[in-house]
MDAnalysis code that builds the backbone (N, CA, C; Angstrom):
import MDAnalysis as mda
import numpy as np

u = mda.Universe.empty(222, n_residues=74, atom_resindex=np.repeat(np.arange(74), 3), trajectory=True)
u.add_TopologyAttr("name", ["N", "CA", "C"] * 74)
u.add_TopologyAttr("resid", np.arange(1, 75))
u.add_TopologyAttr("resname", ["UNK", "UNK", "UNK", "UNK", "UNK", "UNK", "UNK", "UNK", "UNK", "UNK", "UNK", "UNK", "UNK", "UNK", "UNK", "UNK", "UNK", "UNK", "UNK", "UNK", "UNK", "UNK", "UNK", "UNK", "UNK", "UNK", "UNK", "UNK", "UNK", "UNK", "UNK", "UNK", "UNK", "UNK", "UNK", "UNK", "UNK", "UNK", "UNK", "UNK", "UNK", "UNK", "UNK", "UNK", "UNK", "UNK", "UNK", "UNK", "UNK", "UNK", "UNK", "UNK", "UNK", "UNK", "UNK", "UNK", "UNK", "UNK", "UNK", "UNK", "UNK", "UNK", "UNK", "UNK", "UNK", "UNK", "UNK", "UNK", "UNK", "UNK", "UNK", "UNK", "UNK", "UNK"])
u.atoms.positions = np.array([
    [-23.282, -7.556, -12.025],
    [-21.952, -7.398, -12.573],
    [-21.071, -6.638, -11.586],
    [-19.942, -7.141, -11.893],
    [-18.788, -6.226, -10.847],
    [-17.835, -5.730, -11.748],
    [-17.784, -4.263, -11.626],
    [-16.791, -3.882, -12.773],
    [-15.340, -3.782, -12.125],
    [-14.359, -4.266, -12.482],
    [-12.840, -3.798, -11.878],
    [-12.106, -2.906, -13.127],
    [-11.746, -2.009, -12.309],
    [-10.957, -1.028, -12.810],
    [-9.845, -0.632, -12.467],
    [-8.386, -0.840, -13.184],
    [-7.126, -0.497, -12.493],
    [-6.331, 0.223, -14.023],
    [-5.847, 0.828, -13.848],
    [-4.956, 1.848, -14.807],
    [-5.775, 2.071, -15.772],
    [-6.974, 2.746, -15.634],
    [-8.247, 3.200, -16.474],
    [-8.589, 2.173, -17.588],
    [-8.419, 0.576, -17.533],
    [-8.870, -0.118, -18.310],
    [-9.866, -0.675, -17.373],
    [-10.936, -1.512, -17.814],
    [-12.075, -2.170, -16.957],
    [-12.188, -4.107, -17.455],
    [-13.090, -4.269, -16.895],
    [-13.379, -5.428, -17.030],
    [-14.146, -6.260, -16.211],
    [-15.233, -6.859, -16.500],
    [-16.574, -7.107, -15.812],
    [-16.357, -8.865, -15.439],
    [-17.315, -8.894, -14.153],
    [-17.260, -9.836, -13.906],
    [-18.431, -10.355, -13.366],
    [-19.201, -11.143, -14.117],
    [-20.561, -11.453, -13.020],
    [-20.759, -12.285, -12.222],
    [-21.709, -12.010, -11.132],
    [-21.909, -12.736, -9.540],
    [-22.535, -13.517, -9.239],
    [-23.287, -13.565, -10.907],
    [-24.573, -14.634, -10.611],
    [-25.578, -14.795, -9.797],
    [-25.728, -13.437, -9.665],
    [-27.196, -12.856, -8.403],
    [-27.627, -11.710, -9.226],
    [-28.711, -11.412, -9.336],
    [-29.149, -10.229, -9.650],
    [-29.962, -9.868, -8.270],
    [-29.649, -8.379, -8.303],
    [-30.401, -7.640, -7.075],
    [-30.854, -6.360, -7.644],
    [-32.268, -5.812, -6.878],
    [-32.382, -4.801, -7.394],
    [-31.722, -3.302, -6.447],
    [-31.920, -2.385, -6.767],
    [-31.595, -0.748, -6.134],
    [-32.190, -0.893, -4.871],
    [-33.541, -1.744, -4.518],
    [-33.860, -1.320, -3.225],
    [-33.249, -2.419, -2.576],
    [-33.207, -3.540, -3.083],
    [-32.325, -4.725, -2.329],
    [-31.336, -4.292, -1.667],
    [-30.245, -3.614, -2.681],
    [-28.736, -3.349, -2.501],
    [-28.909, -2.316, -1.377],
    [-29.750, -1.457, -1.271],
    [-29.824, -0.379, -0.442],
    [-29.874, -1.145, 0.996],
    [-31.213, -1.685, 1.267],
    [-31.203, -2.923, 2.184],
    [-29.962, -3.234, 2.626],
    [-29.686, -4.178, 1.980],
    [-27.895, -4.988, 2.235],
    [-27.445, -4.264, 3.191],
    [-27.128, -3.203, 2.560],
    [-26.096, -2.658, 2.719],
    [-26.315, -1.408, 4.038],
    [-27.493, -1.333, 4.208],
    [-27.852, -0.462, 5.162],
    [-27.385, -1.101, 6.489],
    [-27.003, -2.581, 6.552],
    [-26.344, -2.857, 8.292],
    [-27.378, -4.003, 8.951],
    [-28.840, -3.921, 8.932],
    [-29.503, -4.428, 9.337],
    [-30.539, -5.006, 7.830],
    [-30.423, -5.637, 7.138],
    [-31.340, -6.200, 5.864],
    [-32.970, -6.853, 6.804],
    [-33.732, -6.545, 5.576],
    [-34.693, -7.044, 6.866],
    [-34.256, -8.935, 5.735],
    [-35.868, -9.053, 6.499],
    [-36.046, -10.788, 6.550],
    [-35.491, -11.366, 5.127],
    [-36.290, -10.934, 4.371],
    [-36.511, -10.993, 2.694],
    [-34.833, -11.002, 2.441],
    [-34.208, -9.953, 2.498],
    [-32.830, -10.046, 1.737],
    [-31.677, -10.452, 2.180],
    [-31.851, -11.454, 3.602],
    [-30.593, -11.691, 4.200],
    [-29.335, -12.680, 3.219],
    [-30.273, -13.834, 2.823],
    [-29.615, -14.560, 2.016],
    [-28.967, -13.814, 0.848],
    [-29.296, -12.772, 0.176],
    [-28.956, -11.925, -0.618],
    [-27.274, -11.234, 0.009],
    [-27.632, -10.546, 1.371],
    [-26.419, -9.875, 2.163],
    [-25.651, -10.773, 2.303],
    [-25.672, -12.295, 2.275],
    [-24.281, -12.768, 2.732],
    [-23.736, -13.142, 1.644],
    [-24.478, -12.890, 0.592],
    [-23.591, -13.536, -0.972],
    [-22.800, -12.218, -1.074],
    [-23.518, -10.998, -0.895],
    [-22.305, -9.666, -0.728],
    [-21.738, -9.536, -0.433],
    [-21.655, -10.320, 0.742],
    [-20.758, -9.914, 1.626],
    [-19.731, -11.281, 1.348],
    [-20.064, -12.282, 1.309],
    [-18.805, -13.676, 0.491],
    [-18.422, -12.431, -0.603],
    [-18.874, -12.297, -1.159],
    [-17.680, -11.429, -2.474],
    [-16.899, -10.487, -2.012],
    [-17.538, -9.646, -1.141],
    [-17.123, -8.305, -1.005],
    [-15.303, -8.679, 0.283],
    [-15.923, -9.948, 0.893],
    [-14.322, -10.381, 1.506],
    [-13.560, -11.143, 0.328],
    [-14.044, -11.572, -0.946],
    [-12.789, -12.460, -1.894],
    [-12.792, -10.929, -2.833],
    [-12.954, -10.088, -2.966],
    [-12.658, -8.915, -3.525],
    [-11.287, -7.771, -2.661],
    [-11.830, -7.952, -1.623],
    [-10.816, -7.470, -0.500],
    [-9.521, -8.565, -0.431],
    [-9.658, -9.964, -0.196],
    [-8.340, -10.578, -0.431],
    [-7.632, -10.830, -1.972],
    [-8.693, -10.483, -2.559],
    [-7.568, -10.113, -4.284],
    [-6.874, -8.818, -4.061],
    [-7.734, -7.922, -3.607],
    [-6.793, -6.689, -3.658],
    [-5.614, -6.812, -2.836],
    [-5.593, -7.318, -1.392],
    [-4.640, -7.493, -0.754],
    [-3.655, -8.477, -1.409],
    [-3.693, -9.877, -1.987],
    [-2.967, -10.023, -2.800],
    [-2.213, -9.972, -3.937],
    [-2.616, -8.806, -4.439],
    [-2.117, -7.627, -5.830],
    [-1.211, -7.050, -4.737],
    [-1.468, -6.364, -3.605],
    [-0.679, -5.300, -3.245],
    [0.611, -6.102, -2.718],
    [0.305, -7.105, -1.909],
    [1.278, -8.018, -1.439],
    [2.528, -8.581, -2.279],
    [1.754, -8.514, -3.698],
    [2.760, -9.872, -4.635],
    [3.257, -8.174, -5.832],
    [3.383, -6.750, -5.387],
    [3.552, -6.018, -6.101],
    [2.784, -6.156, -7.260],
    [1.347, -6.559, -7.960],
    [0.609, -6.557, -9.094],
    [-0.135, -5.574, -9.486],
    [-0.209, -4.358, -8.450],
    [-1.055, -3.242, -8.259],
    [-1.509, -3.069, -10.165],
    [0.095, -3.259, -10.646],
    [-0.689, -2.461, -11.955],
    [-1.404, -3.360, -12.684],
    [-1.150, -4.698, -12.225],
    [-2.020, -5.375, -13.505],
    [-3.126, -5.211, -13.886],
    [-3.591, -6.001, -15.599],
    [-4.406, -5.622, -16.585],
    [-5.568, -5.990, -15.291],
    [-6.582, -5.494, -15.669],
    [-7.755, -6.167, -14.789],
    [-8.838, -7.241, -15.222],
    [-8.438, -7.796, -16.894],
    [-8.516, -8.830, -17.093],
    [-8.432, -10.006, -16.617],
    [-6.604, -10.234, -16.314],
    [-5.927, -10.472, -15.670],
    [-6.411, -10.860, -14.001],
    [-6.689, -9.592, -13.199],
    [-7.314, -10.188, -12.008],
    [-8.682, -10.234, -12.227],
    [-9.412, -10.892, -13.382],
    [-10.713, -11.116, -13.052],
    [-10.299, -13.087, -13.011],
    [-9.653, -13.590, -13.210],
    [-8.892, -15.313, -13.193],
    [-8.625, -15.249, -11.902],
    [-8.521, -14.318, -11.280],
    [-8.642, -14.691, -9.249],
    [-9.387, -15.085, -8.952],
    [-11.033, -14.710, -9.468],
    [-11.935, -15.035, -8.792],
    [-12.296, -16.199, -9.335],
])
């Protein structure tokens, strides 16, 4: 799940991967070994369409919207 949070309301969105604590640690450590690469690039596909929603909130002035709302971006 990915939670978004903007003007203290939330709203979840799932990724359709489950990973566990040591996975994510992996990932995210820079170098994943063998086992979780395919895992790191689905993170990393989100983690750049997460970064261009935000940039397009800030761009189109939406900063405040519901985060309902920007969960229909993805």
């Amino acid at each position: 799940m990915f939670r978004i949070t903007n003007n203290r309301k939330k709203a979840e969105l799932a990724l359709g991967f489950r990973i566990s604590e040591e996975e994510l640690t992996d990932i995210l450590s820079g170098s994943p070994g063998q086992k979780n690469r395919q895992l790191a690039s689905l993170v990393f596909i989100w983690q750049g369409k997460i970064e261009s929603i935000k940039l397009d909130l800030l761009k189109d002035m939406n900063a405040t919207q519901d985060p309902k709302e920007i969960k229909i971006f993805t």
